[in-house]
DRENGUFI-314728 format. One record per residue (C-alpha): residue in three letters; x, y, z. Coordinates in steps of 0.2 Angstrom, whole numbers, plus 5000, padded with zeros to 4 digits. Layout:
<pts>
ALAXYZ ...
</pts>
This chain:
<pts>
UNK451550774783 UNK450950614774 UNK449450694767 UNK450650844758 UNK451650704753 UNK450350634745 UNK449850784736 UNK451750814731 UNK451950634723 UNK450350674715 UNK450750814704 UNK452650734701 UNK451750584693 UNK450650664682 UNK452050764676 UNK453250634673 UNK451950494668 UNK451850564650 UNK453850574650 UNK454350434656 UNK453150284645 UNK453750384629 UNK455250284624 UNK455950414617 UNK456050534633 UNK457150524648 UNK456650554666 UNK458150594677 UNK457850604695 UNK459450694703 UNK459650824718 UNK460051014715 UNK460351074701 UNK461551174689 UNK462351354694 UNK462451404676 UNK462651324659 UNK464051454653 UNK465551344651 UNK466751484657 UNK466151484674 UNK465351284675 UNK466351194689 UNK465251084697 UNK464450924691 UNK462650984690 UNK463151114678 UNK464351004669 UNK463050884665 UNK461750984656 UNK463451074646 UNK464150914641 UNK462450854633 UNK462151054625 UNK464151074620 UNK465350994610 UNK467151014614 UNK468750974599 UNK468850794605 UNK468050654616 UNK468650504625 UNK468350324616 UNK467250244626 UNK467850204647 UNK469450264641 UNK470450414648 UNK471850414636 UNK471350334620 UNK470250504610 UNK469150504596 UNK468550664586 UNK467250794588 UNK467150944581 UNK469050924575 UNK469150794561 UNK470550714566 UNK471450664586 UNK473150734585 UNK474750654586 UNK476450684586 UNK476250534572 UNK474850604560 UNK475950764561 UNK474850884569 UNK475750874587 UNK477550954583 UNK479050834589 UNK479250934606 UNK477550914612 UNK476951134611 UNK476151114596 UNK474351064592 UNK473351084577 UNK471551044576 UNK470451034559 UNK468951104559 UNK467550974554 UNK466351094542 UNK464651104539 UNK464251094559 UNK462851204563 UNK462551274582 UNK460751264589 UNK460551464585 UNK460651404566 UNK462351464563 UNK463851374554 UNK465351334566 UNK466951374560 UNK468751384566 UNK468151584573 UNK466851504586 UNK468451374591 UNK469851524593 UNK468451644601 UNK467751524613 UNK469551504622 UNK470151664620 UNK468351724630 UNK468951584641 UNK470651644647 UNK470051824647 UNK468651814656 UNK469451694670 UNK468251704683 UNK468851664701 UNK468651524707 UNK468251454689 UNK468951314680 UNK470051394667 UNK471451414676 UNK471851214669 UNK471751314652 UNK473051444654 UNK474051324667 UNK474251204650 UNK474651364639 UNK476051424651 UNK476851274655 UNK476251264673 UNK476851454673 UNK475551544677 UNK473451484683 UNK472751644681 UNK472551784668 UNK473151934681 UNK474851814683 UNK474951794666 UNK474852004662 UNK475852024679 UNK477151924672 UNK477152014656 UNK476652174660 UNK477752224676 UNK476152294683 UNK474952214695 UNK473152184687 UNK472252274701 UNK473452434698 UNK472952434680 UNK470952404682 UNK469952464697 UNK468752384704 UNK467152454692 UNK468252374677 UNK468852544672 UNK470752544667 UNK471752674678 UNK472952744664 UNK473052754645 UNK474752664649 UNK473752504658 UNK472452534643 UNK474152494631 UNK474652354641 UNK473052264642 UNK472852284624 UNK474752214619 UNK474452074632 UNK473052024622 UNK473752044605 UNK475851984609 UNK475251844624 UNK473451764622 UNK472851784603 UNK474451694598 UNK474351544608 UNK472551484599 UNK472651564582 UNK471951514565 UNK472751434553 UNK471751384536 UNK470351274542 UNK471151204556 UNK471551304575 UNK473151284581 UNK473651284600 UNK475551354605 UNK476051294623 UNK477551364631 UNK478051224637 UNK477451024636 UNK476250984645 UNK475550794650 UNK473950814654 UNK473250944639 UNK472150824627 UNK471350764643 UNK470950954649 UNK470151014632 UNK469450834628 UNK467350804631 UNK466550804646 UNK467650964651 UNK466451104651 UNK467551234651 UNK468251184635 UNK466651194626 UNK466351264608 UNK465251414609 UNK464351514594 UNK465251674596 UNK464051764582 UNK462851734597 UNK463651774610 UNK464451924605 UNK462551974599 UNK461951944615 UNK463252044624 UNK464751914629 UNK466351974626 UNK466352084610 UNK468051984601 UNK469152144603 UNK470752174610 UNK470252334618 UNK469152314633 UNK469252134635 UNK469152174653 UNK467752234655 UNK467252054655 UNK468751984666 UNK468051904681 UNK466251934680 UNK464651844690 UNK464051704682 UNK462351794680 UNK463051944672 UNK463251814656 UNK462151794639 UNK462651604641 UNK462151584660 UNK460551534658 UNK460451514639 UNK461651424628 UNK462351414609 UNK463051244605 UNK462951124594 UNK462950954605 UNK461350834602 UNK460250934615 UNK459751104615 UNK458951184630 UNK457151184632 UNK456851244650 UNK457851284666 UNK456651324678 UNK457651354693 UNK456351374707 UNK455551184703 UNK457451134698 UNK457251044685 UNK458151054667 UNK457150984651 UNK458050964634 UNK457750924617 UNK458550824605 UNK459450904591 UNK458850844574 UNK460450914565 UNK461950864574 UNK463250834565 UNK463550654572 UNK461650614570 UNK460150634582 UNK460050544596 UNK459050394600 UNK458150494614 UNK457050634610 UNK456750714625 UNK457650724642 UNK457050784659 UNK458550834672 UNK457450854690 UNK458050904705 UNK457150834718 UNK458050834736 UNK456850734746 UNK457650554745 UNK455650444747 UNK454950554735 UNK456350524722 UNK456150334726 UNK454350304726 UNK454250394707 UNK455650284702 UNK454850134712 UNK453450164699 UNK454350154686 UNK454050344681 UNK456150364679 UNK457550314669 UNK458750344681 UNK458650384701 UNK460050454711 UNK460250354728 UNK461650384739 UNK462950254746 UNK461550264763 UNK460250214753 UNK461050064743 UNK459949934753 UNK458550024747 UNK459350014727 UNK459849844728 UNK458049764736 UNK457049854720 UNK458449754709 UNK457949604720 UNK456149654712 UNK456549684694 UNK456149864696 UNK458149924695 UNK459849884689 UNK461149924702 UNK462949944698 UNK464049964711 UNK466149984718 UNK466750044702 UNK468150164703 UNK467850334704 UNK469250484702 UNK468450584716 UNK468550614733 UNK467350694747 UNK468250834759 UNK467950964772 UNK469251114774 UNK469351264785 UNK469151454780 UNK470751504788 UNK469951704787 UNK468151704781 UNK467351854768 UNK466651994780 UNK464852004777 UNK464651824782 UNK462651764793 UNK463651594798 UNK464951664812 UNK463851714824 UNK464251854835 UNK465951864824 UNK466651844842 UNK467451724853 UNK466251744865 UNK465151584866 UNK464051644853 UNK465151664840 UNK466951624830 UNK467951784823 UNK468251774804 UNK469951684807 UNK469651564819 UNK470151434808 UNK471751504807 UNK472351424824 UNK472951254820 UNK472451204834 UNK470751224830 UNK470651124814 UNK471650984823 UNK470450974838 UNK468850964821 UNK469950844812 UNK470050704827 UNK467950734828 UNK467950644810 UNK467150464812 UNK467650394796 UNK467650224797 UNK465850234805 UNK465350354792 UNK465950224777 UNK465350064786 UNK463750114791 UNK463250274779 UNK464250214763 UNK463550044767 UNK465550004763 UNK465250094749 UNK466950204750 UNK468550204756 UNK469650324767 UNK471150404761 UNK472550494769 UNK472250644759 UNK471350744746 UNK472350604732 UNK471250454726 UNK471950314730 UNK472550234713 UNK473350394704 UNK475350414706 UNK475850494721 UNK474350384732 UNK475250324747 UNK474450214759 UNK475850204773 UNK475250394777 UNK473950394789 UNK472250374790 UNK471050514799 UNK471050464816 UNK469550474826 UNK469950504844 UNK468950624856 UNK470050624869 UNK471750704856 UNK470250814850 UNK469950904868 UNK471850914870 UNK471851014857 UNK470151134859 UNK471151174876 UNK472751214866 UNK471651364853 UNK471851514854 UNK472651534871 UNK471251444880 UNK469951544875 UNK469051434865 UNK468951294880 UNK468251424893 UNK467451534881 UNK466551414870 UNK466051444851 UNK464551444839 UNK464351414822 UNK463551324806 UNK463951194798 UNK463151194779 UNK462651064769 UNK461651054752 UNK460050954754 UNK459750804745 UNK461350774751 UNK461150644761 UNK463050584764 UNK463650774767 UNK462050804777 UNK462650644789 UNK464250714790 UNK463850894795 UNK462850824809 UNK464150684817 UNK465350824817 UNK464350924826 UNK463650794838 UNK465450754843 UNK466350934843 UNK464650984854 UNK465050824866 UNK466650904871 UNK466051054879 UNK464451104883 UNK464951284878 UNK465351204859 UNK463751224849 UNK463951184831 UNK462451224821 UNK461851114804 UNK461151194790 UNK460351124774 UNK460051244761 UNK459951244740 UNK461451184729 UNK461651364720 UNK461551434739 UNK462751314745 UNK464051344731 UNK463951534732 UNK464251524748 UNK465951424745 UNK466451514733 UNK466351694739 UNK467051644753 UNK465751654766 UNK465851474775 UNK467051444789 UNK467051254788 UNK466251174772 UNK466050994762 UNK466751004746 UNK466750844732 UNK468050844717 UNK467850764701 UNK469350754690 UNK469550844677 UNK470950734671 UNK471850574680 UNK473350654683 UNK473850694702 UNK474050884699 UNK472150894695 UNK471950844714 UNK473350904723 UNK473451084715 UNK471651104717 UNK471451064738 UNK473251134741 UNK474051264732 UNK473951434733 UNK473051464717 UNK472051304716 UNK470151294712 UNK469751294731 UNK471251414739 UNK470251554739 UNK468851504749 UNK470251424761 UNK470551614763 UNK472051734761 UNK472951664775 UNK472751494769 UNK473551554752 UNK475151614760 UNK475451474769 UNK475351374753 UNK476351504743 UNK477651464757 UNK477651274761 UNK476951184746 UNK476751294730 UNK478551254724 UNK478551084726 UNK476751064717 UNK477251144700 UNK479051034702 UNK478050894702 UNK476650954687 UNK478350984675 UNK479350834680 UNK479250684667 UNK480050574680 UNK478950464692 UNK479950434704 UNK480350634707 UNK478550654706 UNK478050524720 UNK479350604731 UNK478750784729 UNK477150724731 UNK477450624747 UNK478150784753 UNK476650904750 UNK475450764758 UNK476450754772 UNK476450964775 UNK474650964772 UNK474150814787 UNK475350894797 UNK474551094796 UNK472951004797 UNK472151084781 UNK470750974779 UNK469750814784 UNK469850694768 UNK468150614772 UNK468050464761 UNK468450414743 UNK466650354733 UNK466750204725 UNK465350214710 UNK463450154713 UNK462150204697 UNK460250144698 UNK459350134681 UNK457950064678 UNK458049894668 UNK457649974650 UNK458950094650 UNK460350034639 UNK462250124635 UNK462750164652 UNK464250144658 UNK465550224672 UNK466850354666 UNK468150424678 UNK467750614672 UNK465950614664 UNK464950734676 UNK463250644675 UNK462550544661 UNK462850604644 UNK461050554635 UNK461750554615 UNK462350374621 UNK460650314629 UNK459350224624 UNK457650124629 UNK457149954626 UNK455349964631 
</pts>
């Protein structure tokens, strides 16, 4: 094993070597790495990162700030002020800065802006991000595009397209098209040089959805990607490229933007991500020339390359923080520590799993298995939920390096209350409960199954096997099973609904409550679906309303209440384990300067780093 160490640290370091002493190249050391660079389906931080460095959006935060803006490819921040945000806050016009060219050699102009959201709504892929686009458009009204053409339409979607994307009816064919035309197109039009954006209603949180650092508002070259086979910019047959695999994209593994990157080479199977700096962007070229994003999982190889000083910039969990903090004691690092982070760290149950899942077992509650909805017993979820060592887990794993929460809200935004409770660890409540599921068969049956995590992950691969060390202490007839297995892996998994238990980390999008609590709990949230169907009417039923009160309501005070409400629904049905809340912990190497933390910001975006060697 030392010996293919060896070997392995070998090869890394005369690949890097050349890199990392070139002052103007960046060597990022990182686990995983992206599911796609298409900003319609990007909804993880790996993928964010590289899109935020290849992609402009129409505005970016100043600095730290998550409410102060500064311009980007609009020319000017609007404000009810400068005139370009009507009095009643549903109106938004954006000048197009000109003479902006996209990395394919193409002008941007006001089209690309009105094209790139338009393929955004349309395409609305489940379980993607751009339900926080058409939420804004509709006034909280709708967070998907078949809602939205339900609403208008009287027609379920699925009754006017089948399942091959062909439309059932010239009458559905007419509908889809009017939708388009009479609904969407209106709501981001053109207007001389500038786009404008119609809401139905006003909504907070809008500047802070389409601003930088959110993927899925990213400008894309739509002379590209309509060349390439995106969506072809017409009304009829816009379905066609409604709700499609991220692969099935021109822009998956590709990209047309016009950020201060552009994409060298994604070379999935070593992981690793290499950029180049942009010699026209509109802003200026970067200080950095060239920037090297490498997934490597294995934590000592990460180290010992950083150690070397062959890296920029090394990820090093919250177990690993001794580690960080003795190469700082040795010159070798710069460690920065306990800042705030807008994120939290969860596990949640799949209350009826995708059929065609390899994680359940038998698919039986029969010792060697769990049925697709054996989740659904409360229960069940109760009896995992008191298995959950948190305060262990923060003081030893973190290094302290986190705190617990009473749910799946940071503790900071409005609606954060800390007189609800903690998750309890308590063995003893836990069997009580194993006895209680399903009738009793789970206690004299017993159960198997597996528990995912994605390596590298050194935090979500602790947790996965602490749970299962103390659900298996229970009852020698409980066996859960830990798995590591590839980022892209992992996330499909989530997301097609094939894990029955799983770990999942939120960024913000934007610092508002919604962003969190719509997102774990309601029925249409970023995670519902792979909470499963039962999971959703449950939702619909017990917190849905209460959530979109709350999203609409410019009252605090209403707001707090509704969401003490929701919080308390959700720890009572048990509908996750809200493992811990991160506080921040960066390790750069001391030559890296223009870092600094930013509550949204998936990753590091390069344009504002630099290297004093």
């Amino acid at each position: 094993m030392r010996k293919i160490l060896l070997v392995t640290l070998t090869v890394l370091f005369f690949s890097l070597v050349a890199f990392a002493s070139d002052p103007e190249t960046f060597v990022n050391l990182t686990i995983g790495e992206p599911e796609t660079l298409d900003p319609l389906h990007s909804y993880d931080t790996a993928s964010g990162e590289v899109i935020l460095n290849l992609y402009d959006n129409l505005i970016q935060y100043d600095g730290e700030s998550v409410t102060d803006y500064l311009p980007m490819i609009s020319t000017e921040v609007p404000s009810v002020e400068n005139g370009l945000i009507n009095p009643e806050g549903t109106v938004y016009t954006f000048p197009i800065r000109e003479g902006v060219k996209f990395h394919t050699g193409n002008v941007l102009t006001p089209e690309d802006v009105k094209y790139s959201f338009h393929r955004y709504i349309l395409g609305d892929p489940s379980g993607g991000p751009q339900w926080m686009i058409i939420e804004a458009l509709t006034g909280g009204a709708h967070a998907s595009v078949e809602s939205w053409f339900e609403a208008y339409s009287g027609m379920p979607y699925s009754e006017a397209v089948d399942a091959d994307k062909n439309v059932v009816s010239e009458e559905a064919r007419q509908k889809l098209i009017s939708f388009y035309e009479e609904v969407v197109s209106p709501k981001v039009k053109i207007e001389g040089n500038s786009v404008v954006f119609t809401l139905d209603a006003p909504w907070g949180p809008f500047m802070n959805t389409i601003a930088h650092f959110g993927s899925w508002a990213a400008i894309t070259d739509s002379k590209w990607g309509i060349e390439n086979g995106a969506w072809d910019g017409k009304a009829d047959g816009w379905w066609k490229w409604h709700d499609l695999e991220p692969q099935e994209s021109p822009y998956h593994n590709a990209e047309a933007g016009s950020g201060p990157f552009k994409l060298v080479e994604w070379d999935s199977a070593e992981q690793k991500v290499i950029l180049e700096r942009f010699d026209d962007y509109w802003a200026g070229p970067a200080t950095i020339k060239n920037v090297m994003i490498w997934g490597i999982d294995e934590f000592s190889t990460r180290k010992a390359i950083f150690e070397a000083g062959d890296a920029d910039i090394a990820y090093f969990g919250s177990s690993y923080l001794d580690q960080a903090e003795a190469l700082a004691a040795e010159g070798k690092a710069v460690v920065t520590k306990g800042y705030p982070t807008a994120s939290i760290t969860s596990l949640h149950f799949n209350w009826l799993v995708a059929e065609g899942s390899e994680y359940l077992g038998s698919g039986k509650l029969d010792g060697n298995g769990v049925p697709r909805d054996f989740f659904s017993d409360i229960h069940v979820r109760r009896g995992f939920a008191y298995c959950y060592d948190g305060t262990t887990f923060v003081d030893e794993v973190l290094n302290g390096n986190g705190v617990l929460v009473p749910t799946d809200l940071p503790k900071g935004f409005l609606g954060y209350d800390e007189t609800l409770p903690l998750p309890e660890f308590n063995l003893a409540k836990a069997a009580e409960e194993f006895k209680k599921a399903w009738g009793g068969e789970v206690w004299e049956k017993g159960f198997k199954i597996q528990l995912l995590y994605n390596t590298g992950n050194d935090e979500r691969q602790t947790i996965a096997e602490m749970l299962a060390y103390f659900v298996n202490s229970i009852n020698p007839k409980f066996k859960v099973e830990t798995l590591g297995v590839q980022w892209p892996t992992y996330l499909a998994a989530q997301r097609n609904g094939f894990l029955p238990i799983f770990t999942i980390g939120w960024l913000a999008d934007y610092p508002d409550p919604h962003n969190f609590i719509a997102t774990y709990y309601a029925s249409y949230g970023a995670y519902a679906s792979r909470q499963g169907v039962p999971f959703q009417e449950w939702a619909a039923a017990n917190v849905d309303a209460e959530i979109s009160a709350a999203a609409v309501s410019v009252d605090n005070e209403e707001r707090i209440k509704l969401y003490r409400s929701i919080q308390e629904k959700v720890i009572d049905a048990a509908i996750g384990i809200p493992l811990y809340m991160p506080t921040g912990l960066n390790v750069r190497a001391p030559w890296v300067e223009g870092w600094y933390p930013h509550l949204v910001r998936s990753g590091f975006y390069y344009y504002q780093l630099s290297k004093n060697q």
